[in-house]
Each structure stands twice: as structure tokens, then as C-alpha cells.
MIVEX-5019 format. One record per atom (N, C-alpha, C, O): residue number from 0; x, y, z; atom name. Coordinates in nm, 2 decimals. Layout:
<recs>
<loba = NUM; x = X; y = Y; z = Z; vexdo = CA>
...
</recs>
This chain:
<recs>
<loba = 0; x = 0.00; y = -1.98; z = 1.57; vexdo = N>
<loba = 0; x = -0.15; y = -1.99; z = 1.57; vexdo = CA>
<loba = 0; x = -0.19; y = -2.09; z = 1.68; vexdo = C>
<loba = 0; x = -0.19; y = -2.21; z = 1.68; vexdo = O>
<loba = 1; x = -0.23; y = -2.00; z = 1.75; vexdo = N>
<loba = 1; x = -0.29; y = -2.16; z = 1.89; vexdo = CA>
<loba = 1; x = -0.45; y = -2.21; z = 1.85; vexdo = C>
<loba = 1; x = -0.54; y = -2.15; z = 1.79; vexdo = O>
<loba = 2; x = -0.44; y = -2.29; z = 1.90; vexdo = N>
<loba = 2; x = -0.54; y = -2.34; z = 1.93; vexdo = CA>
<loba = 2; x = -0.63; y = -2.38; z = 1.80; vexdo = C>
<loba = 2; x = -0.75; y = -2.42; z = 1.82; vexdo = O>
<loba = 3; x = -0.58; y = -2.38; z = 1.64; vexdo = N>
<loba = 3; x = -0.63; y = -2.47; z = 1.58; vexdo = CA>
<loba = 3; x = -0.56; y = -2.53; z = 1.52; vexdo = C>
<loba = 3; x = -0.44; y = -2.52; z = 1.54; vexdo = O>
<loba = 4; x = -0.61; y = -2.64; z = 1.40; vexdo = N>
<loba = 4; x = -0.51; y = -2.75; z = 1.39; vexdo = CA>
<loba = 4; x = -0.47; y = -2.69; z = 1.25; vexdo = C>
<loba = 4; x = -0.52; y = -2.59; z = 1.19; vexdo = O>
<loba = 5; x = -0.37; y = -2.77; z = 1.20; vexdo = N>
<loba = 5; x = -0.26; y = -2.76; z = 1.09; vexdo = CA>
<loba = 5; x = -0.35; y = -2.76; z = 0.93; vexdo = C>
<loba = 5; x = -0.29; y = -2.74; z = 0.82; vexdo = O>
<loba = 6; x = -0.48; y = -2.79; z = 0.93; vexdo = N>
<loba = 6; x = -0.54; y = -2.74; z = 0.79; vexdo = CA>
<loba = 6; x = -0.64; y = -2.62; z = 0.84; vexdo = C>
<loba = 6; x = -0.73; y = -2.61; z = 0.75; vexdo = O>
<loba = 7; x = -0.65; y = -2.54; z = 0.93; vexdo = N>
<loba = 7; x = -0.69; y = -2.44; z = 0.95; vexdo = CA>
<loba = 7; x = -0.61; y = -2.32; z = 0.92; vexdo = C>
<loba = 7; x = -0.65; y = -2.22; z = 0.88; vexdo = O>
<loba = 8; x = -0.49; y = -2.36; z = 0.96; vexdo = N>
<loba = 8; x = -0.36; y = -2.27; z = 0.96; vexdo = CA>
<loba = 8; x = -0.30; y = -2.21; z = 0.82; vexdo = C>
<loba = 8; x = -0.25; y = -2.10; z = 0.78; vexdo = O>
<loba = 9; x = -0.34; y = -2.34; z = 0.79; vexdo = N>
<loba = 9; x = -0.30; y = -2.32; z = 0.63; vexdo = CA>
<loba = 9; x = -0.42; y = -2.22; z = 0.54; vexdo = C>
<loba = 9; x = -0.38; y = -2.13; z = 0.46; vexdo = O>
<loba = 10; x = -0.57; y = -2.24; z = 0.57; vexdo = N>
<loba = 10; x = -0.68; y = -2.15; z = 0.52; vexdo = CA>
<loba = 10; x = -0.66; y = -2.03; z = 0.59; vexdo = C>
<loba = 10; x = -0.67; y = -1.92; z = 0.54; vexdo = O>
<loba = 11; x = -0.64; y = -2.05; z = 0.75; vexdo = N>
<loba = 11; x = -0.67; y = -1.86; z = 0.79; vexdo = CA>
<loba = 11; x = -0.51; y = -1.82; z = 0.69; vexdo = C>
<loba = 11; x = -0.52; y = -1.72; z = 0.62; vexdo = O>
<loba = 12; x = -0.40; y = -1.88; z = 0.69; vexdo = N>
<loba = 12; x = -0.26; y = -1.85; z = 0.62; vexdo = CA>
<loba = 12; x = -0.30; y = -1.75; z = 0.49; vexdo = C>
<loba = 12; x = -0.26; y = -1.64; z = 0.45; vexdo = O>
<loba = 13; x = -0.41; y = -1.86; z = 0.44; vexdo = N>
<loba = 13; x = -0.39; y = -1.81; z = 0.25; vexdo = CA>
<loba = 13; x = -0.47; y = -1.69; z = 0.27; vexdo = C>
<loba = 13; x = -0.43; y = -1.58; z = 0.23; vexdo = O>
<loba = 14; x = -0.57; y = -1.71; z = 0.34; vexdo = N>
<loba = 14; x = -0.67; y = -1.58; z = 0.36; vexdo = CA>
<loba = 14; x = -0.59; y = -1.46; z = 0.39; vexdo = C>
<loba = 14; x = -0.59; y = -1.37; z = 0.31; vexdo = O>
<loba = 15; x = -0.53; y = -1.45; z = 0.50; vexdo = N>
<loba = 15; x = -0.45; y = -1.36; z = 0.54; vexdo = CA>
<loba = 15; x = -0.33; y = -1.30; z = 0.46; vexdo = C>
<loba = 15; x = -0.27; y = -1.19; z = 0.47; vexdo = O>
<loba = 16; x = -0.30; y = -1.39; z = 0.40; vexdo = N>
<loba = 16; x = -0.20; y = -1.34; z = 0.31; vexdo = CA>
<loba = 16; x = -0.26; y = -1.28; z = 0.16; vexdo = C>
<loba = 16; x = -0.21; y = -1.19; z = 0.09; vexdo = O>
<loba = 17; x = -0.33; y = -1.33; z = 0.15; vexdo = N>
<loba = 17; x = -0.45; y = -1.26; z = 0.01; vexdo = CA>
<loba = 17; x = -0.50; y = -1.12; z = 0.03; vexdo = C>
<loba = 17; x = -0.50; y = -1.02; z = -0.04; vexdo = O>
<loba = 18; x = -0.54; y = -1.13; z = 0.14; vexdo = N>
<loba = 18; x = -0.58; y = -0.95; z = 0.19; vexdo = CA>
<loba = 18; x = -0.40; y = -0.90; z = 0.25; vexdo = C>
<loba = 18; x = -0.36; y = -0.81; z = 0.19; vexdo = O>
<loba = 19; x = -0.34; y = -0.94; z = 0.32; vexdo = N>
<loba = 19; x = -0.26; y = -0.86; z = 0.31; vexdo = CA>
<loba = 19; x = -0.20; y = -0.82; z = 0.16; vexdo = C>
<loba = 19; x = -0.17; y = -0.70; z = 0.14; vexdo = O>
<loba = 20; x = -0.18; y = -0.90; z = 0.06; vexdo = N>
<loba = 20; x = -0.17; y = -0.85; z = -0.03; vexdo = CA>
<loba = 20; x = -0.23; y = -0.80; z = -0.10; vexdo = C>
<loba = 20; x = -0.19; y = -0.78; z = -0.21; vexdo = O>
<loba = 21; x = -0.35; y = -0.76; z = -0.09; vexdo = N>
<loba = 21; x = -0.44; y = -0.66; z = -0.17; vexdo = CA>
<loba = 21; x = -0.40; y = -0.53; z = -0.10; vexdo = C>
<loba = 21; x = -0.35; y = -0.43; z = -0.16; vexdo = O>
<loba = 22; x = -0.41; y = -0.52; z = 0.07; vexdo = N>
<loba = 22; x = -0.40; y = -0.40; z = 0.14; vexdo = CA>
<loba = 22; x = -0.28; y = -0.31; z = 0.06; vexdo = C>
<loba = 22; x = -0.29; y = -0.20; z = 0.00; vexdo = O>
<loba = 23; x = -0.15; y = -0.40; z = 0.11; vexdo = N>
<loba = 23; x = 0.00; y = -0.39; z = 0.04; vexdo = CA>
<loba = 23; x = 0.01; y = -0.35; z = -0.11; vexdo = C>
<loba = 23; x = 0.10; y = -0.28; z = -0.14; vexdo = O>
<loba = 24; x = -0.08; y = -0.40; z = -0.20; vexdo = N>
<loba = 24; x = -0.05; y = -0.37; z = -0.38; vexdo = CA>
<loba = 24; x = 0.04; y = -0.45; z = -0.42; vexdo = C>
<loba = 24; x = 0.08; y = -0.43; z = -0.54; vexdo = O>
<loba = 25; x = 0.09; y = -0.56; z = -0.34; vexdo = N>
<loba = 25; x = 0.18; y = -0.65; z = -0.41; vexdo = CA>
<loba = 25; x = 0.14; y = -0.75; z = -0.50; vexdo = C>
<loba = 25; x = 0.03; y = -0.76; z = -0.55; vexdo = O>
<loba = 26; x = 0.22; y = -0.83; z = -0.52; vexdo = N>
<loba = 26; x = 0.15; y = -0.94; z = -0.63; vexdo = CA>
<loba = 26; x = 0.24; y = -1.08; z = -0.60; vexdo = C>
<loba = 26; x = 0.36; y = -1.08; z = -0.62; vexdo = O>
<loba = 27; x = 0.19; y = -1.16; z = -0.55; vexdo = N>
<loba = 27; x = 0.23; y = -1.26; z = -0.52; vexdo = CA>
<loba = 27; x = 0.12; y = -1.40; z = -0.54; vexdo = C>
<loba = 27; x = 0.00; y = -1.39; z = -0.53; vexdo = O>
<loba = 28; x = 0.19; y = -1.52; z = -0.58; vexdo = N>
<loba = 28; x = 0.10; y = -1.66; z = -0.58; vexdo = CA>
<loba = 28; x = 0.02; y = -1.73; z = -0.46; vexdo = C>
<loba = 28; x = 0.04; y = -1.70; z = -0.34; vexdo = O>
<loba = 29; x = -0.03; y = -1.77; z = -0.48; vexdo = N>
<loba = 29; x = -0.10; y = -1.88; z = -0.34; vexdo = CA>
<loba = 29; x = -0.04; y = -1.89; z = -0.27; vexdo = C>
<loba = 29; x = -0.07; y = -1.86; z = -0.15; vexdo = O>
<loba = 30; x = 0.09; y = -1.96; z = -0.28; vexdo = N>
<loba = 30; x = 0.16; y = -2.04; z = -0.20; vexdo = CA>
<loba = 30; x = 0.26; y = -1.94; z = -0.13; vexdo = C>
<loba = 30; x = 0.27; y = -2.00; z = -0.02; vexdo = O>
<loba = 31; x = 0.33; y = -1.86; z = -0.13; vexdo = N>
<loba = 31; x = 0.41; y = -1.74; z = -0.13; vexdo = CA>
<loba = 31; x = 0.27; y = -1.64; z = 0.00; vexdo = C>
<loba = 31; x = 0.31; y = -1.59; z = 0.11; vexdo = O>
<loba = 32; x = 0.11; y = -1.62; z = -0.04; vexdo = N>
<loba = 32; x = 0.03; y = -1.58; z = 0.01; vexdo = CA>
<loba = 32; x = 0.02; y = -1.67; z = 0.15; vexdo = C>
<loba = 32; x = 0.01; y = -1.63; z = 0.27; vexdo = O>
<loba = 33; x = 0.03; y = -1.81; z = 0.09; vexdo = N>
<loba = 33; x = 0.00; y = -1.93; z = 0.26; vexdo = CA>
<loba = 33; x = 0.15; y = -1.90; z = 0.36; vexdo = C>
<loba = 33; x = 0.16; y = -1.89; z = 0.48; vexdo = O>
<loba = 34; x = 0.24; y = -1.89; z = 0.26; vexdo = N>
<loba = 34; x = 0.39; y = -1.86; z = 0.36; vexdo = CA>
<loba = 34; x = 0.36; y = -1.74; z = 0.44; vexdo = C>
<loba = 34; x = 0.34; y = -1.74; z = 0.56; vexdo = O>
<loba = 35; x = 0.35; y = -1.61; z = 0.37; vexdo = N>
<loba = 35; x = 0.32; y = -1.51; z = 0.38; vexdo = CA>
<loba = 35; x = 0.22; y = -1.49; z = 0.54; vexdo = C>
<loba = 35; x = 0.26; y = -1.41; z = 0.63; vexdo = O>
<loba = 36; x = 0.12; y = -1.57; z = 0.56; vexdo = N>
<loba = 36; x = 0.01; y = -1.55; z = 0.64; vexdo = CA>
<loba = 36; x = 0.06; y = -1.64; z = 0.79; vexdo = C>
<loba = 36; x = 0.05; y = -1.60; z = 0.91; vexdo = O>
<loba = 37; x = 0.12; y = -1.75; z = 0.74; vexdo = N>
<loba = 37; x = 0.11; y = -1.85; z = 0.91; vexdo = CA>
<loba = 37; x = 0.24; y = -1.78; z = 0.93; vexdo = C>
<loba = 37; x = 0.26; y = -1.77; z = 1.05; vexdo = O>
<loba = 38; x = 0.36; y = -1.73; z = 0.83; vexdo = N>
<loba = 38; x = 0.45; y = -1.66; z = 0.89; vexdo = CA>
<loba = 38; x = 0.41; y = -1.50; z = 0.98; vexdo = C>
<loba = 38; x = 0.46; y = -1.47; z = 1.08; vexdo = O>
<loba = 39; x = 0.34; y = -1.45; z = 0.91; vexdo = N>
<loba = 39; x = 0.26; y = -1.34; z = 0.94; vexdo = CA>
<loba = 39; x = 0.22; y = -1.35; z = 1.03; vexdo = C>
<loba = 39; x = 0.25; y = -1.25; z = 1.10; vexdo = O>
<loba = 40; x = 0.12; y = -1.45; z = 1.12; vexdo = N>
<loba = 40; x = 0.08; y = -1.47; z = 1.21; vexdo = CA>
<loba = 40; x = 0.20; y = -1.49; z = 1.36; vexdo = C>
<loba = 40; x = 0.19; y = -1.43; z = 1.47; vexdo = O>
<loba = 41; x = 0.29; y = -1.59; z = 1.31; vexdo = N>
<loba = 41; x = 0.37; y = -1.61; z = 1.45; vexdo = CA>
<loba = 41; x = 0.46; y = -1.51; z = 1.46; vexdo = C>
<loba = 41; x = 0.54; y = -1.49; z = 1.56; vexdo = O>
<loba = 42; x = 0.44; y = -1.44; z = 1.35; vexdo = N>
<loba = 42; x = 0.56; y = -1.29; z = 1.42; vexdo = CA>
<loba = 42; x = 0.45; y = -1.22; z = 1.46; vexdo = C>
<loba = 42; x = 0.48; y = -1.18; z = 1.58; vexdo = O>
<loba = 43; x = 0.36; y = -1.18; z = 1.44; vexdo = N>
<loba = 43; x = 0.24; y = -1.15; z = 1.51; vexdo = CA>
<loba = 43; x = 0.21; y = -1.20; z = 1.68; vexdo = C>
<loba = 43; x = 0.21; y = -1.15; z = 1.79; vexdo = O>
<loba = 44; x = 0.20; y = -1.27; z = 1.62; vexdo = N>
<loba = 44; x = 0.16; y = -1.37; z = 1.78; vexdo = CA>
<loba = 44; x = 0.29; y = -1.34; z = 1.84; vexdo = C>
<loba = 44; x = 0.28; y = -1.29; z = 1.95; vexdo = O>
<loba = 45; x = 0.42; y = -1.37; z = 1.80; vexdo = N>
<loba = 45; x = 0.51; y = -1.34; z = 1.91; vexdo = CA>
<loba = 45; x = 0.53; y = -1.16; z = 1.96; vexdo = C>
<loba = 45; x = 0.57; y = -1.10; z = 2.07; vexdo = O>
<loba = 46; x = 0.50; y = -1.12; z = 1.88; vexdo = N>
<loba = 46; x = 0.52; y = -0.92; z = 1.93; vexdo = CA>
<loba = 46; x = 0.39; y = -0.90; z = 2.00; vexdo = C>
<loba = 46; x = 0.39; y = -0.78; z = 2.05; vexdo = O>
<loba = 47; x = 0.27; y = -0.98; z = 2.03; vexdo = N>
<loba = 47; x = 0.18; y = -0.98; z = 2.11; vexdo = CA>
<loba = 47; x = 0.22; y = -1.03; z = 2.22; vexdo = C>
<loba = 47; x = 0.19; y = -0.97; z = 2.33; vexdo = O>
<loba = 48; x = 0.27; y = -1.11; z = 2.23; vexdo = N>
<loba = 48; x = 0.31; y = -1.17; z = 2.33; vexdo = CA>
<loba = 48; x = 0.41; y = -1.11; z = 2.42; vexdo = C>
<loba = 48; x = 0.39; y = -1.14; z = 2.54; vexdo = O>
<loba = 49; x = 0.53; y = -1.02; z = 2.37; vexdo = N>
<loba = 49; x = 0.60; y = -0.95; z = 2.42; vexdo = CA>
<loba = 49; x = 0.54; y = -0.84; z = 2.49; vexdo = C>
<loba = 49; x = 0.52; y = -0.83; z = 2.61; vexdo = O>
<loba = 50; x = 0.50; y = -0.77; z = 2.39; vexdo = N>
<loba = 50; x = 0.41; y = -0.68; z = 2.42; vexdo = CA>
<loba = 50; x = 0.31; y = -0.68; z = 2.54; vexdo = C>
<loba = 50; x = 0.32; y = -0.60; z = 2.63; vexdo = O>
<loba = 51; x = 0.20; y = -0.77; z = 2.53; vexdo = N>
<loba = 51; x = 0.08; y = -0.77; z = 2.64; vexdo = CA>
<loba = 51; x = 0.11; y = -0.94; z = 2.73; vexdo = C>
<loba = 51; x = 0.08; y = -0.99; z = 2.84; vexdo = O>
<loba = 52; x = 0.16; y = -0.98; z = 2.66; vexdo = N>
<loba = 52; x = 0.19; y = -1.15; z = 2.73; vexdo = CA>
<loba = 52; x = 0.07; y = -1.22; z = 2.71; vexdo = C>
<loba = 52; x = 0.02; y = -1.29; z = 2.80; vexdo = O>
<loba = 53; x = 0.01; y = -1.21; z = 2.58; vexdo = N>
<loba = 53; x = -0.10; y = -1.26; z = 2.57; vexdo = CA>
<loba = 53; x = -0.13; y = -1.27; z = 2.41; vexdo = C>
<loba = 53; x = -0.05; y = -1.19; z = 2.35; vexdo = O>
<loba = 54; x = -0.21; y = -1.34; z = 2.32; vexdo = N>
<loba = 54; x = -0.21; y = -1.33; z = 2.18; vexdo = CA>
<loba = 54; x = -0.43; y = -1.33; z = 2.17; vexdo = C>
<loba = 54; x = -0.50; y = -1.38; z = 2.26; vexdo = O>
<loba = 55; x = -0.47; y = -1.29; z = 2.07; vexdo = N>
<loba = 55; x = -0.59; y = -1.28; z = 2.05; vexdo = CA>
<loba = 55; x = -0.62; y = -1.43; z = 1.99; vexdo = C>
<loba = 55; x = -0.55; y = -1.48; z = 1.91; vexdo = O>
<loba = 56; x = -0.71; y = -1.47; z = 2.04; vexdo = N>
<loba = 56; x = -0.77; y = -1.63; z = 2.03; vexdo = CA>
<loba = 56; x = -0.89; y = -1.61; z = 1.96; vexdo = C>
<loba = 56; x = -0.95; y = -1.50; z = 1.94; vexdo = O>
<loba = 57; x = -0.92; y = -1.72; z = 1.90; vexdo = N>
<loba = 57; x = -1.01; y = -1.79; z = 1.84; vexdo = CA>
<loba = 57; x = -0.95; y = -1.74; z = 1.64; vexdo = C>
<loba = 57; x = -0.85; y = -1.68; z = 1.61; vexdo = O>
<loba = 58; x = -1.05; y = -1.79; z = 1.58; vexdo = N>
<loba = 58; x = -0.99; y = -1.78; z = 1.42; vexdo = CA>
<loba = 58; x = -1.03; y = -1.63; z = 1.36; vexdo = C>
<loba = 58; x = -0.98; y = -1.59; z = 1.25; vexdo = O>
<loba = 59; x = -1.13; y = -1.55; z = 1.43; vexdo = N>
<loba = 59; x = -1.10; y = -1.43; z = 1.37; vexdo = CA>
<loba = 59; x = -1.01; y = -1.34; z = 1.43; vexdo = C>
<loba = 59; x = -0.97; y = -1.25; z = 1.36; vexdo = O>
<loba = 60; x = -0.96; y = -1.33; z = 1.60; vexdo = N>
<loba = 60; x = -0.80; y = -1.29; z = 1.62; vexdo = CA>
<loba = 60; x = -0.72; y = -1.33; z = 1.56; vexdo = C>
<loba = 60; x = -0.64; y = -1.24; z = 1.52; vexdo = O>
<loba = 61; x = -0.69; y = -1.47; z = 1.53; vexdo = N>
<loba = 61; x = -0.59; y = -1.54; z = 1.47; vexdo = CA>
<loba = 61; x = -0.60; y = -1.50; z = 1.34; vexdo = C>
<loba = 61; x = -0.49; y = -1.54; z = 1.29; vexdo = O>
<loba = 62; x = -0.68; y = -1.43; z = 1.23; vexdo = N>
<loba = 62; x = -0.68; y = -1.37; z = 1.10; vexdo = CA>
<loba = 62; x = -0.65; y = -1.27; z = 1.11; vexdo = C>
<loba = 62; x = -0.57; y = -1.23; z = 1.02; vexdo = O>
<loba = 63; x = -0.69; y = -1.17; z = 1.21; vexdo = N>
<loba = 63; x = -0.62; y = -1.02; z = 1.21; vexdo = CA>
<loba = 63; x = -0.52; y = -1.02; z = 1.22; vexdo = C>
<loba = 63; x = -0.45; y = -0.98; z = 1.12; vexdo = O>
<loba = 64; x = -0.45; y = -1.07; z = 1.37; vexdo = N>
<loba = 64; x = -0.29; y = -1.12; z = 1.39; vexdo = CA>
<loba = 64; x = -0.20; y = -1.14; z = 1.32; vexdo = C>
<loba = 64; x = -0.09; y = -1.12; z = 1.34; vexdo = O>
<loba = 65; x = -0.29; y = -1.23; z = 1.13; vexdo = N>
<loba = 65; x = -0.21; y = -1.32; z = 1.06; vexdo = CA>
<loba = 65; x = -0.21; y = -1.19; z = 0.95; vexdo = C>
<loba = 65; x = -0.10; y = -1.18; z = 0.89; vexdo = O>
<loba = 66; x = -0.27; y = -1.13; z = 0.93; vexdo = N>
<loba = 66; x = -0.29; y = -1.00; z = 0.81; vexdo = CA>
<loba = 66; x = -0.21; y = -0.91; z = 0.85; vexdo = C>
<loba = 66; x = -0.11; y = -0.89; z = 0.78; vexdo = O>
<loba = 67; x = -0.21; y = -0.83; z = 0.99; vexdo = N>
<loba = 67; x = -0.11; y = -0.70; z = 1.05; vexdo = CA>
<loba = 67; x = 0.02; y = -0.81; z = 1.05; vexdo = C>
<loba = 67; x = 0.12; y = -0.75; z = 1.02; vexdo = O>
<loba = 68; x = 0.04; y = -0.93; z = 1.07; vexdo = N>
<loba = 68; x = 0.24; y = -0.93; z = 1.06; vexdo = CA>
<loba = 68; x = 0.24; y = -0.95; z = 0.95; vexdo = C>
<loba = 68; x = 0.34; y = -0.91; z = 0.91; vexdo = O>
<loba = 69; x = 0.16; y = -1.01; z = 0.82; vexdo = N>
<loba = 69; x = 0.19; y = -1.03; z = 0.68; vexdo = CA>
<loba = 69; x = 0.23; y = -0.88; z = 0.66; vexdo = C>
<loba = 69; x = 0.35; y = -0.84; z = 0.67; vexdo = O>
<loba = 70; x = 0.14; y = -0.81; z = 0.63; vexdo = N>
<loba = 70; x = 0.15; y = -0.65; z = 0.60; vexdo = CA>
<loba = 70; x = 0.32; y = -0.61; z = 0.67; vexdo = C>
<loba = 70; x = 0.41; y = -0.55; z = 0.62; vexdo = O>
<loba = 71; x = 0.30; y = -0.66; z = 0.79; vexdo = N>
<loba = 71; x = 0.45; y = -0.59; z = 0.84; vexdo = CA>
<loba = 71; x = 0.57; y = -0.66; z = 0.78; vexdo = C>
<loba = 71; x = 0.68; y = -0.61; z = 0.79; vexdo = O>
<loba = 72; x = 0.56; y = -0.81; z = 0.70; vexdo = N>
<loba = 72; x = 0.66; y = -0.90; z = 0.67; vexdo = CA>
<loba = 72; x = 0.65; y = -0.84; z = 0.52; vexdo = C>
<loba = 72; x = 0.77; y = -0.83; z = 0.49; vexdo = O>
<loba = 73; x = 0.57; y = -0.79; z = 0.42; vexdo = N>
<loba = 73; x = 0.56; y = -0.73; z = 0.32; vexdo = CA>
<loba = 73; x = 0.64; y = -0.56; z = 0.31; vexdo = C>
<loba = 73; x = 0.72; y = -0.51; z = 0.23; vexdo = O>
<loba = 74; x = 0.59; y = -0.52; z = 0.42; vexdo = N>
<loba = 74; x = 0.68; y = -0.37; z = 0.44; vexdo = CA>
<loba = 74; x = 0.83; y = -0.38; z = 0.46; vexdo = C>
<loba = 74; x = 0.92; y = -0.30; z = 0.43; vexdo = O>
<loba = 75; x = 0.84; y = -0.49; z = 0.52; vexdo = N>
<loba = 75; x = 1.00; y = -0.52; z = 0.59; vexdo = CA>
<loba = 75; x = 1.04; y = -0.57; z = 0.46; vexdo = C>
<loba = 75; x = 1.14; y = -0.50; z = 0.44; vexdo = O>
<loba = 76; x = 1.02; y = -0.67; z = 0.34; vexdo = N>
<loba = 76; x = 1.06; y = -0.72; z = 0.25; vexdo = CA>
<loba = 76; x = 1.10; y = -0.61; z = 0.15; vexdo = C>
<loba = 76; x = 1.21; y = -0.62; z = 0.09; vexdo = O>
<loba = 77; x = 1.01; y = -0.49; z = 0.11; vexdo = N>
<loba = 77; x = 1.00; y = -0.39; z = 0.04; vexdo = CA>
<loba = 77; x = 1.09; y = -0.30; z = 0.06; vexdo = C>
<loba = 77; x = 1.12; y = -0.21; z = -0.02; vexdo = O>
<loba = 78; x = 1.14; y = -0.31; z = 0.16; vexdo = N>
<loba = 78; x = 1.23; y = -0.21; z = 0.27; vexdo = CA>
<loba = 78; x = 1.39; y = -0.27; z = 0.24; vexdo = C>
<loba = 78; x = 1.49; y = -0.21; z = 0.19; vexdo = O>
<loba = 79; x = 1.39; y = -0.40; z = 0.28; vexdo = N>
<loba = 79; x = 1.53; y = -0.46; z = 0.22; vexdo = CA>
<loba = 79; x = 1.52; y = -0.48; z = 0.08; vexdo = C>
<loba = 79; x = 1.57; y = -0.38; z = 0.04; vexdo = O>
<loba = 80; x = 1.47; y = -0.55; z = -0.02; vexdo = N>
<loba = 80; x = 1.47; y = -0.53; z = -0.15; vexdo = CA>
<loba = 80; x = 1.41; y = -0.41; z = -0.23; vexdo = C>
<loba = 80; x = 1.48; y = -0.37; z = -0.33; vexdo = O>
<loba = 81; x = 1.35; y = -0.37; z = -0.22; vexdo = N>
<loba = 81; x = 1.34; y = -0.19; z = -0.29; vexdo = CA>
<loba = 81; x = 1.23; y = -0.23; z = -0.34; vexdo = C>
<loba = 81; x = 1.21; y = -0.35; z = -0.33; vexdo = O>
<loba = 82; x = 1.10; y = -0.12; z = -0.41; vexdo = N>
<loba = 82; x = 1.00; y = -0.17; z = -0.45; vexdo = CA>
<loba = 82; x = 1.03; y = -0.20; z = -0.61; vexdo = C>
<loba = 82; x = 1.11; y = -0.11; z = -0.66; vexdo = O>
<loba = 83; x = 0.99; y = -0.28; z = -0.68; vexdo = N>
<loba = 83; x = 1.01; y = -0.31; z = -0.81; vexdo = CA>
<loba = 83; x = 0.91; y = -0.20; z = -0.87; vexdo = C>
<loba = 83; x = 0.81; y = -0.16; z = -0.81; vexdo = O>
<loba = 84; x = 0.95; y = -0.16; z = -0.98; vexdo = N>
<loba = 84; x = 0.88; y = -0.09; z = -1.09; vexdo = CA>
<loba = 84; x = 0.75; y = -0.15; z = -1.13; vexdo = C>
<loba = 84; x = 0.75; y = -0.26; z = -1.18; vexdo = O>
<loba = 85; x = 0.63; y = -0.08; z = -1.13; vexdo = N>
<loba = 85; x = 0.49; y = -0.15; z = -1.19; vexdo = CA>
<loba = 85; x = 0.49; y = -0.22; z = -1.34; vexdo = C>
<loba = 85; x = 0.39; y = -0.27; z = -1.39; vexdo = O>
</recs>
């Protein structure tokens, strides 16, 4: 996440990881949600970067960014561990 500081990261984190888990149907805690999101975001931010050599700035790029790699870190987890029974 460029360009804001380390208690921002952690709020766009939770945010991003809260809606990716609504989008996804999974169920997960706050904290698992904050991992979820600033992880989300730098796999994000790095496949943007590959990609176009560039990452979307300011804090509502930095929220989209952080939601599309949660979602993809959610798919990839679902994918290696199987989906659990409702």
C-alpha cells in the first residue's frame, strides 16, 4: 500500500477484507479480515505492477486493489483446502 501510513493500512486492510468476505461467502474474524486485506492488497499491488508497472493510488485504488487480491487470496485458499460444508 503506498503512500499511506501504517494505521490506515490496517483500516483500508479490515475494510477490504470485510467486503471481500461478504463478496466470497466466507466467514472469517476481524483479524484474519485485516491479514486478509493488507495481504490482499500487496499481492495486488505487486500483479499490477507486473502487469502495467504501475499500482492505482490514493485510498480508494488502494481499497479496490486490497478487495480484488483478498477475493483472489480467498479463491486460492478454497482451491488448496477444499470448501468446508455450510
Amino acid at each position: 500500500m503506498e503512500g499511506i501510513g501504517w494505521v490506515m493500512a490496517i483500516i483500508i486492510g479490515a475494510l477490504a477484507g470485510w467486503i471481500a468476505e461478504k463478496m466470497m461467502g466466507s466467514n472469517q474474524g476481524l483479524l484474519m479480515n485485516i491479514v486478509m486485506g493488507i495481504v490482499g492488497a500487496v499481492v495486488g499491488n505487486f500483479i499490477l505492477m507486473l502487469l502495467f508497472g504501475a499500482t492505482m493510488g490514493g485510498i480508494v485504488g488502494q481499497l479496490i486493489v486490497a478487495v480484488v487480491g483478498a477475493c483472489l487470496l480467498i479463491a486460492i485458499w478454497r482451491a488448496i483446502r477444499g470448501r468446508r460444508a455450510a
